[in-house]
LOTORDREN-765177 format. One line per 3 residues: number of its first residue (from 1); their letters; for each residue y, x, z of N, C-alpha, C. Coordinates in steps of 0.05 Angstrom, whole numbers, plus 32768, in hexadecimal, padded with zeros to 4 digits. Example, Ala and Ser with C-alpha at 12.3 -4.5 7.8 and 13.67 -1.06 7.14 Angstrom:
LOTORDREN-765177
1	AS	7F8E/8108/809C/7FA6/80F6/809C/7FBE/8108/809C | 7FD3/8101/808E/7FEB/8111/808F/8001/8102/809D
***
This chain:
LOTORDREN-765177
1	XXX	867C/8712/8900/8660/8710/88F9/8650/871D/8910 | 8643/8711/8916/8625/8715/892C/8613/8731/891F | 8618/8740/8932/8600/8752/8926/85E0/874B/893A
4	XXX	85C6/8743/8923/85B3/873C/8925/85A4/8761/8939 | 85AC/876E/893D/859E/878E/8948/859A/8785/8969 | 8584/8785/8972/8581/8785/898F/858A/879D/89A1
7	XXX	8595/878E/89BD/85A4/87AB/89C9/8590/87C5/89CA | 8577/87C9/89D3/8562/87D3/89CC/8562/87E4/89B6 | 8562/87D7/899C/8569/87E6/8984/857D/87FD/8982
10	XXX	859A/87EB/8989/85B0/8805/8990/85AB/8811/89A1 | 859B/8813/89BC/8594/8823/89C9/8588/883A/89C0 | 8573/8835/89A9/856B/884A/899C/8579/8859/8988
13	XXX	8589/884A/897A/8592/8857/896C/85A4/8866/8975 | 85B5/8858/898A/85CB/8873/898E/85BA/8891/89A2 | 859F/888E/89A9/8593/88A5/89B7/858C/88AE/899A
16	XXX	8587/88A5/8988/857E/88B2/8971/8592/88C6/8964 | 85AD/88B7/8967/85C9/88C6/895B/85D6/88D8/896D | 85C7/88DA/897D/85D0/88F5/8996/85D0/890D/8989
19	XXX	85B5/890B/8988/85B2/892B/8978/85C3/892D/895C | 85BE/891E/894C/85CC/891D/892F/85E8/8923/8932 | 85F0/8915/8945/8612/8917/8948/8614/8939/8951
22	XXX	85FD/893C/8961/8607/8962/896E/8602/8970/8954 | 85EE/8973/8949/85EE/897E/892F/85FC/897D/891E | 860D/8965/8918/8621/896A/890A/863F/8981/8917
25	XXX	863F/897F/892D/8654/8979/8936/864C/89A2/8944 | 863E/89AC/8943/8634/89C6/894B/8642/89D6/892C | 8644/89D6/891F/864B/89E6/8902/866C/89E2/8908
28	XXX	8678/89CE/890F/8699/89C6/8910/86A7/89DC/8926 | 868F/89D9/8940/8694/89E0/895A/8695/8A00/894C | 868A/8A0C/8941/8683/8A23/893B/8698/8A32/8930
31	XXX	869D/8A20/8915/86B9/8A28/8906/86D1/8A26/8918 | 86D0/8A1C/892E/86EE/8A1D/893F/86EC/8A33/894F | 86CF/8A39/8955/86D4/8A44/896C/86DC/8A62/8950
34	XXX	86D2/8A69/8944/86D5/8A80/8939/86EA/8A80/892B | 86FF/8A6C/8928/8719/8A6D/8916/8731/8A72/8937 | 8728/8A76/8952/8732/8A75/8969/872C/8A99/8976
37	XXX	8718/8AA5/8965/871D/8AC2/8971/8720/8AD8/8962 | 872C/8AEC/8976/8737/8AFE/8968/871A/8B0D/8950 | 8726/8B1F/893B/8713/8B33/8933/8705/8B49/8938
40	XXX	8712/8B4B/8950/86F9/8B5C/8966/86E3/8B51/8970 | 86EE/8B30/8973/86D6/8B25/897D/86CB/8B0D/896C | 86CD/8B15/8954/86BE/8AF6/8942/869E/8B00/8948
43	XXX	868E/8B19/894D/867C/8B1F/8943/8668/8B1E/8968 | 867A/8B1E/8975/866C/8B19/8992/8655/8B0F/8998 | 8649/8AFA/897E/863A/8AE1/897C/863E/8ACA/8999
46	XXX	864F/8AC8/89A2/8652/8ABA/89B8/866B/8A9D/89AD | 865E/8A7F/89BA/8667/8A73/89AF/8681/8A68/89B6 | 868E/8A6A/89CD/869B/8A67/89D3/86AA/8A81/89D0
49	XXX	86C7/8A7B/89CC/86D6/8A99/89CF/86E2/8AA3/89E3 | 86D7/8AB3/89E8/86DE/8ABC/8A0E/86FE/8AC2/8A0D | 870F/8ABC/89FB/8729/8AC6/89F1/8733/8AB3/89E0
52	XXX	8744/8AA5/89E2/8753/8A91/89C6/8764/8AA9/89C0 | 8769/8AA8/89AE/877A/8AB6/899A/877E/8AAB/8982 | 87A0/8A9C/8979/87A4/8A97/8964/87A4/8AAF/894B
55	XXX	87A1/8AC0/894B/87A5/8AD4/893C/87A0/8AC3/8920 | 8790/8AB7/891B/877E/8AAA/8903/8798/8A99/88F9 | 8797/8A87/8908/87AC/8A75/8903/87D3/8A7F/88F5
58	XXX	87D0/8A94/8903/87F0/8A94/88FE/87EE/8AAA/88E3 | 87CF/8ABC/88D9/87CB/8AC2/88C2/87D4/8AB2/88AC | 87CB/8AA3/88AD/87CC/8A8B/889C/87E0/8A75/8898
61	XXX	87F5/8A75/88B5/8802/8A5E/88AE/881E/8A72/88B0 | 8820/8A88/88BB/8839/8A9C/88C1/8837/8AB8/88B0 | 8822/8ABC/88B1/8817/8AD6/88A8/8811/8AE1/888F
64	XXX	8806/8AF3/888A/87FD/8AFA/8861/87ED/8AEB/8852 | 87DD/8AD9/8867/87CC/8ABE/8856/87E6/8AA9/884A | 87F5/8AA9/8857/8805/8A8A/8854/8816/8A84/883E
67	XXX	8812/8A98/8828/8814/8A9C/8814/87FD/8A91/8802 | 87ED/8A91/8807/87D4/8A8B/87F9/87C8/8A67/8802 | 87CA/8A66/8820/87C1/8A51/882D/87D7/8A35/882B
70	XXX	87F3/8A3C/882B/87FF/8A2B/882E/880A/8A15/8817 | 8804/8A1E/87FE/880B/8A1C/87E9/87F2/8A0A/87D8 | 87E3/8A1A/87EC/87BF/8A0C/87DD/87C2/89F5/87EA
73	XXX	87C9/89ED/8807/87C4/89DB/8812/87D7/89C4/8809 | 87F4/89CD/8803/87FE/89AD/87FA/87FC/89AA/87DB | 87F9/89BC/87D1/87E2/89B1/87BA/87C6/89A5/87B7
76	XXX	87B7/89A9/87CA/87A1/8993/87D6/87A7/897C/87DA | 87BD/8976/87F2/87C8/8960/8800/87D7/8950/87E1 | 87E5/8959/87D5/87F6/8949/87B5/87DF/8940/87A0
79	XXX	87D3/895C/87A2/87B6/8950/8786/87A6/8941/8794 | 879A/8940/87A8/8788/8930/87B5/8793/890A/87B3 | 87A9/8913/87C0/87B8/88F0/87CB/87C1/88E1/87B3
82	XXX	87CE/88F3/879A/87CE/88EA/877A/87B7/88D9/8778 | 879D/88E7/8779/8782/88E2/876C/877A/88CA/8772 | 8775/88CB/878F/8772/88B9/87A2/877C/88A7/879A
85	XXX	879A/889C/879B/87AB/888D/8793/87A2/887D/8775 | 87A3/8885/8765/879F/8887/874C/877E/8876/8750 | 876B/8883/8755/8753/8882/8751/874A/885C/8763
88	XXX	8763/8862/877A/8750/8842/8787/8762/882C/8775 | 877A/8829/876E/8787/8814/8764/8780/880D/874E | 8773/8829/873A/8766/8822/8720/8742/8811/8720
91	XXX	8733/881A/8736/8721/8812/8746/8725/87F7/874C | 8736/87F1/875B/8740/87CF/8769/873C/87BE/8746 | 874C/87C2/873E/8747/87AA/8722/872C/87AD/8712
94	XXX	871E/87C7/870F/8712/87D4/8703/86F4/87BC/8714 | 86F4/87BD/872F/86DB/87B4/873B/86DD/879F/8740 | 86FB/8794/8741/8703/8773/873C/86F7/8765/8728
97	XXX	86F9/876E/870F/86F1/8765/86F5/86D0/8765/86F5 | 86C6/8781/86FD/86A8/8775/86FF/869D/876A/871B | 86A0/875E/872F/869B/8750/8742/86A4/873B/8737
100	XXX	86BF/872A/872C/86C7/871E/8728/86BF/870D/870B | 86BD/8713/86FE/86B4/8711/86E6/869E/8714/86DA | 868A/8709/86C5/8676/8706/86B8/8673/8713/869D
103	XXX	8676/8728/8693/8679/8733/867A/865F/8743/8676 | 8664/8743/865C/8644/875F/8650/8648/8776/8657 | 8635/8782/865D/8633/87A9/8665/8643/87A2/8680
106	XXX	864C/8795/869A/864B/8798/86AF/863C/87A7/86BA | 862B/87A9/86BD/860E/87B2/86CE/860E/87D2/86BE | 8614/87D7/86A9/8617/87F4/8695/862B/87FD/86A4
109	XXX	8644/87F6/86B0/865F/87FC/86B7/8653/880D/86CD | 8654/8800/86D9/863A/87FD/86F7/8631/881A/86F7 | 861B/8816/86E8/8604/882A/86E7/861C/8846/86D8
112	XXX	8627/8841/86CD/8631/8858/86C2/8648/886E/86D5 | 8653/8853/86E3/8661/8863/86F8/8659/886A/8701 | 863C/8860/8711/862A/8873/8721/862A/889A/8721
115	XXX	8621/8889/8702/8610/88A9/86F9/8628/88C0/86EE | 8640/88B5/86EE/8658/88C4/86EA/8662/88D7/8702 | 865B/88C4/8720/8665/88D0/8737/8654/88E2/873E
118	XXX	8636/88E7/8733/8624/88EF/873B/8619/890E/8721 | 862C/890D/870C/8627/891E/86FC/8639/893D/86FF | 8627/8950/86FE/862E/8963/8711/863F/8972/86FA
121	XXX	8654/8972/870B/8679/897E/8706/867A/8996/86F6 | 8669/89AB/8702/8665/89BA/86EC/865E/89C8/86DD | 864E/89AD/86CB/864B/89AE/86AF/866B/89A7/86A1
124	XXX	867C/8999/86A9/8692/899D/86A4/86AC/89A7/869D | 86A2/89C1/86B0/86BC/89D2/86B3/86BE/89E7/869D | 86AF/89EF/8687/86B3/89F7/8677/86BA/89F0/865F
127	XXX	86BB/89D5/8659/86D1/89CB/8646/86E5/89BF/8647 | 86E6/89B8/866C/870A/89BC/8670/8718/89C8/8671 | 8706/89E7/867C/8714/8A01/867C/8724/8A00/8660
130	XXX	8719/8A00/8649/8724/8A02/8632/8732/89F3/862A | 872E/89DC/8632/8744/89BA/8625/8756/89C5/8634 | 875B/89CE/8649/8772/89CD/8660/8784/89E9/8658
133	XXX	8775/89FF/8655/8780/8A14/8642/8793/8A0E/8624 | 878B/89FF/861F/8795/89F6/8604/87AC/89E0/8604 | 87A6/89D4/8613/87BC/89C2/8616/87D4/89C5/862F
136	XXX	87CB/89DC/863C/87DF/89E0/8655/87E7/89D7/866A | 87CA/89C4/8672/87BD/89B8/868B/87AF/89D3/86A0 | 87AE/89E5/8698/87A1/89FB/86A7/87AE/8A05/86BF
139	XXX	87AB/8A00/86D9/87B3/8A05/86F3/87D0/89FB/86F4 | 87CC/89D6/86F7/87DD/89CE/86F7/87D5/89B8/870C | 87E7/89AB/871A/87DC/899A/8725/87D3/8983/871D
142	XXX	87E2/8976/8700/87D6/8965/86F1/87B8/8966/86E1 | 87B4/8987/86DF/879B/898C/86D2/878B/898F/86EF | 8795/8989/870A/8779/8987/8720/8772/8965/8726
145	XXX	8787/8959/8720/8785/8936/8722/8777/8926/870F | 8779/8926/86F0/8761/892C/86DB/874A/892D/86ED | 8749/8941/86EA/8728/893E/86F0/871B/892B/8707
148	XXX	8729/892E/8720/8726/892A/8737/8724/8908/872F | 8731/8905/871D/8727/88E4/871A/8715/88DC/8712 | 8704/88F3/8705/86E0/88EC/86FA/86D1/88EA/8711
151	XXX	86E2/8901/8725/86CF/88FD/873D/86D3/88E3/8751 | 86E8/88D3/8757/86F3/88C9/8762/86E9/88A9/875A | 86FA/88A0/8743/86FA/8887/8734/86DD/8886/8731
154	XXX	86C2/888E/871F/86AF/887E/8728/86A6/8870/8740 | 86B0/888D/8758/869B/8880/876F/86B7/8869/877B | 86D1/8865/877A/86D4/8852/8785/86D6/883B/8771
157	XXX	86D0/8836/875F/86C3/881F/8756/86B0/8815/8757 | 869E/8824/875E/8681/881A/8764/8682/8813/8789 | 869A/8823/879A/8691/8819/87B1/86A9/8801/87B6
160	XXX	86B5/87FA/87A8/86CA/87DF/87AB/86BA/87C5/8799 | 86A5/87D0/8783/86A3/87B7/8775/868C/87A4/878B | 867F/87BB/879D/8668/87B7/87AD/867B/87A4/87C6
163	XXX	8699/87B0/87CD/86A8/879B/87E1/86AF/8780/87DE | 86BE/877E/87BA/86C2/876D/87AC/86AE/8755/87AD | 8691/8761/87A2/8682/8747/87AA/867A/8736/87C1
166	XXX	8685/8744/87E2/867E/8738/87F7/8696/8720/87F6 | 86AC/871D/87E5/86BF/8713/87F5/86BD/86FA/87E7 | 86BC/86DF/87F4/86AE/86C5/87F0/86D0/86BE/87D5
169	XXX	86CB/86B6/87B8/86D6/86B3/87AA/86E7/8694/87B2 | 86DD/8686/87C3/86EC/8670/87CA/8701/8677/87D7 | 8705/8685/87DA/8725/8690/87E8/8739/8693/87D2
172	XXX	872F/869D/87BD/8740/8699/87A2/8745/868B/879B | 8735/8673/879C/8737/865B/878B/8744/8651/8797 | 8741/864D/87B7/8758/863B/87C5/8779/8641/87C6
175	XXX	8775/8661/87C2/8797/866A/87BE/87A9/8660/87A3 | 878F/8661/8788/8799/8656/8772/879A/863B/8774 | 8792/8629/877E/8796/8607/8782/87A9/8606/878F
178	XXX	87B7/8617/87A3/87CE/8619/87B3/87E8/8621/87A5 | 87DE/8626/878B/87F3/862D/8774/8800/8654/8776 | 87EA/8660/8779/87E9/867A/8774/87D6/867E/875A
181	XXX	87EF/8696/8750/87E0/86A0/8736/87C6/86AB/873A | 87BD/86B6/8721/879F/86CA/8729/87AC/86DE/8737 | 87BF/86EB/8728/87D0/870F/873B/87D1/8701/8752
184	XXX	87E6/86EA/8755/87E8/86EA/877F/87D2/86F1/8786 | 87BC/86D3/8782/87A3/86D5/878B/8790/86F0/879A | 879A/8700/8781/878B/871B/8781/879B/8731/8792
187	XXX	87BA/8726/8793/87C0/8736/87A2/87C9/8736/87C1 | 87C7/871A/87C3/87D0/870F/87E6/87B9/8708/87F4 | 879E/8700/87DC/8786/86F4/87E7/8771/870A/87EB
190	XXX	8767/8711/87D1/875A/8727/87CC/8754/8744/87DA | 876C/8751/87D8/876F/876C/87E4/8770/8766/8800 | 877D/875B/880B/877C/875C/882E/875F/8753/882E
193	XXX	874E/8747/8820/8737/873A/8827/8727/8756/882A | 8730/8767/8817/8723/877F/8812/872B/87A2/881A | 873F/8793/882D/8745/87B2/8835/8738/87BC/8848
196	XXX	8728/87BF/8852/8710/87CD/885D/8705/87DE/884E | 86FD/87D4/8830/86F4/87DD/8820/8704/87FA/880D | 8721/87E1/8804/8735/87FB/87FC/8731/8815/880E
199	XXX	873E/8805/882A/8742/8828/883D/8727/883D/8836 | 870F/882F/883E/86F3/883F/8839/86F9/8853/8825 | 86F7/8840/8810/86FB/884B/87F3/8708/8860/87F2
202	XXX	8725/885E/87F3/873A/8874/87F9/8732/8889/880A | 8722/8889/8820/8725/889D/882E/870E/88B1/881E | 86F6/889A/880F/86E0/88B3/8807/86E9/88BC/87F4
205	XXX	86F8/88AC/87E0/86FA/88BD/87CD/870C/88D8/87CD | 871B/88D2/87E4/8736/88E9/87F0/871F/8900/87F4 | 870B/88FF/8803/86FF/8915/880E/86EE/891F/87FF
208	XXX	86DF/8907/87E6/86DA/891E/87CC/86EC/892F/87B9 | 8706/8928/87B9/8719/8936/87B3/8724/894B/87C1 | 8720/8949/87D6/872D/895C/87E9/8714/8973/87EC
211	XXX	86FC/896F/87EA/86E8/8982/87F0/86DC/898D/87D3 | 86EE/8989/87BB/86E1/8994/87A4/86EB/89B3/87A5 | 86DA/89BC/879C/86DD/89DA/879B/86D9/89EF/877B
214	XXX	86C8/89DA/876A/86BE/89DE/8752/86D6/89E1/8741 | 86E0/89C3/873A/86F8/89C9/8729/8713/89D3/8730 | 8713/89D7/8755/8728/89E2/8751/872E/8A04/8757
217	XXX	8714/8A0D/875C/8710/8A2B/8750/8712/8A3A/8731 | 8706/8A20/8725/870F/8A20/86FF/8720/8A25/86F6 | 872E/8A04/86F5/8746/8A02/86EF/8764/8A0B/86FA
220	XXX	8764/8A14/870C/8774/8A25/8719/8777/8A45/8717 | 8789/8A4F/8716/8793/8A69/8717/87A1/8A6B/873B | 87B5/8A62/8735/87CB/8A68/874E/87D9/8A54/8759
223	XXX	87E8/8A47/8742/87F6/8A36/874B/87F2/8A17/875D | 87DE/8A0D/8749/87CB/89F2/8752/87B9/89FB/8768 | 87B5/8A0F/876C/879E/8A17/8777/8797/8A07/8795
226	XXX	8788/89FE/879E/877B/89EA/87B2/8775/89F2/87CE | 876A/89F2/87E1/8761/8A02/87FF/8747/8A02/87EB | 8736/89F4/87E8/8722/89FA/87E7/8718/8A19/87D5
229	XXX	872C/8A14/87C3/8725/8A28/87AC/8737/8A47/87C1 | 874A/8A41/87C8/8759/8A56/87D2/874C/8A65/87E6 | 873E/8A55/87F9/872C/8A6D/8807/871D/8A7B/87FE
232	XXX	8713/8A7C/87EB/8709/8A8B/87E0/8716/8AA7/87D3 | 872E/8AAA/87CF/8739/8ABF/87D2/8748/8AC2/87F6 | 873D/8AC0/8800/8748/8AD1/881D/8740/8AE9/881F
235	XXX	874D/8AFB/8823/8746/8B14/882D/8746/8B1C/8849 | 8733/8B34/8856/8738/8B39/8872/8754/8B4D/8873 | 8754/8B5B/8887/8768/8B76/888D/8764/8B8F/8877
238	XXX	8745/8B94/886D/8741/8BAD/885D/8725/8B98/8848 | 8728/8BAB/883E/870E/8BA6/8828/86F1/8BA2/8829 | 86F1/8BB3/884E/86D4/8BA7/8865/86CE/8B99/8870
241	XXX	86EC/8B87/8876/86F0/8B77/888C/86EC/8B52/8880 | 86D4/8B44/8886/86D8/8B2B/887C/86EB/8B15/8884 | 86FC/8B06/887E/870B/8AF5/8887/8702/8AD9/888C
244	XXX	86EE/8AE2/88A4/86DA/8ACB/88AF/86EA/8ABE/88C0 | 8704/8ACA/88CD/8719/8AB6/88E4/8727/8AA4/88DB | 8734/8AB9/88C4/874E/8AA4/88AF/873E/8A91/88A3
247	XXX	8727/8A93/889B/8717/8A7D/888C/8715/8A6B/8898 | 870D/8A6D/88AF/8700/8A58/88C6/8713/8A48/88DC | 872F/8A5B/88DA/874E/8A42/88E0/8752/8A37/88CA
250	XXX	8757/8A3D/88B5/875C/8A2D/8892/8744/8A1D/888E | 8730/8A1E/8895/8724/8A04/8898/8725/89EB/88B5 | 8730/89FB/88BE/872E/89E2/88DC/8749/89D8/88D4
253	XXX	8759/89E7/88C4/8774/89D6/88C9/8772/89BE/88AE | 8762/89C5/8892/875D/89B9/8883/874A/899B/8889 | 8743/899B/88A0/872B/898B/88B1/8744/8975/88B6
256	XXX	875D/897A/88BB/8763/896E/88D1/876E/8958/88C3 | 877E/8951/88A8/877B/8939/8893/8767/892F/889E | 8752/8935/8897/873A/891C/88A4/8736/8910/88B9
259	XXX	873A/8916/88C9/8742/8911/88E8/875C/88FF/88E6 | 876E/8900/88E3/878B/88FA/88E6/8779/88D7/88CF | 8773/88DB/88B2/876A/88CB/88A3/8755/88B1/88B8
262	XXX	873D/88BC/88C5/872E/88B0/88D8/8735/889F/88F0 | 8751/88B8/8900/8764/88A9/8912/877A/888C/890B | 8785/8893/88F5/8794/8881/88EA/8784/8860/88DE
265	XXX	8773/8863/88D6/8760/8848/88C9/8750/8848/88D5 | 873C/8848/88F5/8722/8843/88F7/8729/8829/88F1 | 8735/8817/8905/8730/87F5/8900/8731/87ED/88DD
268	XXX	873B/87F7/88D1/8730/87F0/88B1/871C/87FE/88A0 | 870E/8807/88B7/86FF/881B/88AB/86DC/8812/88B7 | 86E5/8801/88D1/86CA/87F3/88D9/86C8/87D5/88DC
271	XXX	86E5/87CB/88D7/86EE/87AB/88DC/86E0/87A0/88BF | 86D4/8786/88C2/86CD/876D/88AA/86EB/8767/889D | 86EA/8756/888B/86FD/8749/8875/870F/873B/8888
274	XXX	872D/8743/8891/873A/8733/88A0/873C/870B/888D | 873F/86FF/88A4/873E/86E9/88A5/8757/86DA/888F | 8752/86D3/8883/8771/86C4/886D/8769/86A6/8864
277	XXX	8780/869E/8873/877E/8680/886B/8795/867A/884F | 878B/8669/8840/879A/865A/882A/879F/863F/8832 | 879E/8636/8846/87A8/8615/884B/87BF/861A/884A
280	XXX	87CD/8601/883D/87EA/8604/883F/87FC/861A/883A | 87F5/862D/882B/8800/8645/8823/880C/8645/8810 | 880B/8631/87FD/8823/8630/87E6/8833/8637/87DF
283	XXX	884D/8636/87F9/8865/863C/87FD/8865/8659/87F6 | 8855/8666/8808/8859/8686/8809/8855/8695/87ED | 8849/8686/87D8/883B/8699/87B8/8857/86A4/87B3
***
């Protein structure tokens, strides 16, 4: 597809996204540089660190943190990729059916998932606290995936049903005349038509999962317990001392899923609906 933007236009815009991109990208720079020096010198105010020093790092991944940090983190990485998982495959049929289909309260579905992804978490957490107490979901990893799918499953239904409708329905029809069921259809025609969309999907909803901090400070004690929630108990060396270093490597290393996530899918992440032909495809259903 032709993009209609004059070179002109992108000219401006990308002088426009100069600055935006440094601003973003000044708060990241910051957290590295301060998860990189020692605790003599986090307070230097100087931005660069006239000294690398892992000290931060091997706290946390060798040291008296790594007890606390290492445990949160592949419990992040298991509850997160569960959720995730869970949340886009139920989504895929979920936004199939209303793109696809003509039924009453569509447009309610719609609107309700909206306002589900957008209804603030917690007001929540105090009558899971108790459902989860009572039934023995409480700092469990199954009691962090629960929830994570209120947060998750609205918004990727609402952003697949929005993919679902770009994809020209005559591609279905021609796979079923070719003597594919509705499932083939939906699943040799459909999804590749739409994985741009899946990957998207998957990745945001991964990173609203991965960046919740609400329920999993709640619902957690110890065991389930998350990075996000777990930094929050870091301690420094003494009872004076803030653990502004160990914080600030446990978050750059927590960063780095996303990165690795970004590296791995850009082309399905900025590519159109790959190309699928049904001529003569019969054979293959």
């Amino acid at each position: 597809m032709e993009s209609n933007v004059s070179d002109k236009t992108r000219t401006w815009l990308g002088i426009v996204s100069i600055p935006i991109i440094i601003y973003t990208l000044i708060p990241i720079l910051w957290i590295l540089s301060l998860s990189l020096k020692s605790t003599a010198t986090l307070a230097d105010g100087s931005f660069i660190p006239k000294e690398i020093s892992w000290d931060n790092y091997r706290l946390i991944l060798t040291g008296d943190a790594q007890g606390l940090f290492l445990p949160a983190l592949a419990n992040s990485v298991v509850v997160c990729l569960v959720a995730t998982f869970i949340s886009v495959v139920l989504a895929m049929f979920a936004a199939y059916a209303i793109a696809r289909l003509e039924f009453p309260g569509k447009k309610l579905i719609l609107t309700t998932a909206l306002a589900v992804s957008i209804f603030p978490v917690i007001s929540l957490v105090t009558p899971l606290y108790n459902l989860w107490r009572a039934i023995h979901l409480f700092d469990t990893q199954v009691g962090l995936i629960i929830p994570y799918l209120s947060l998750t499953l609205p918004l990727a239904i609402w952003t697949l049903a929005a993919f679902f409708k770009q994809i020209p329905w005559e591609m279905e029809q021609a796979a079923q005349v070719d003597g594919a069921t509705s499932w083939q259809a939906f699943r040799k025609v459909i999804v590749p038509l739409a994985s741009p969309g899946v990957f998207t999907t998957a990745i945001i909803t991964f990173f609203t999962a991965w960046n919740d901090f609400v329920f999993a400070i709640s619902l957690t004690s110890e065991h389930a317990r998350t990075v996000p929630a777990a930094l929050a108990f870091f301690t420094g060396a003494s009872q004076f001392t803030q653990p502004t270093g160990a914080i600030a490597a446990a978050a750059v290393l927590v960063t780095i899923p996303v990165v690795i996530l970004f590296r791995l899918f850009p082309g399905r992440l900025v590519s159109g609906p790959p190309s699928v032909s049904c001529k003569g495809a019969a054979h293959s259903w």
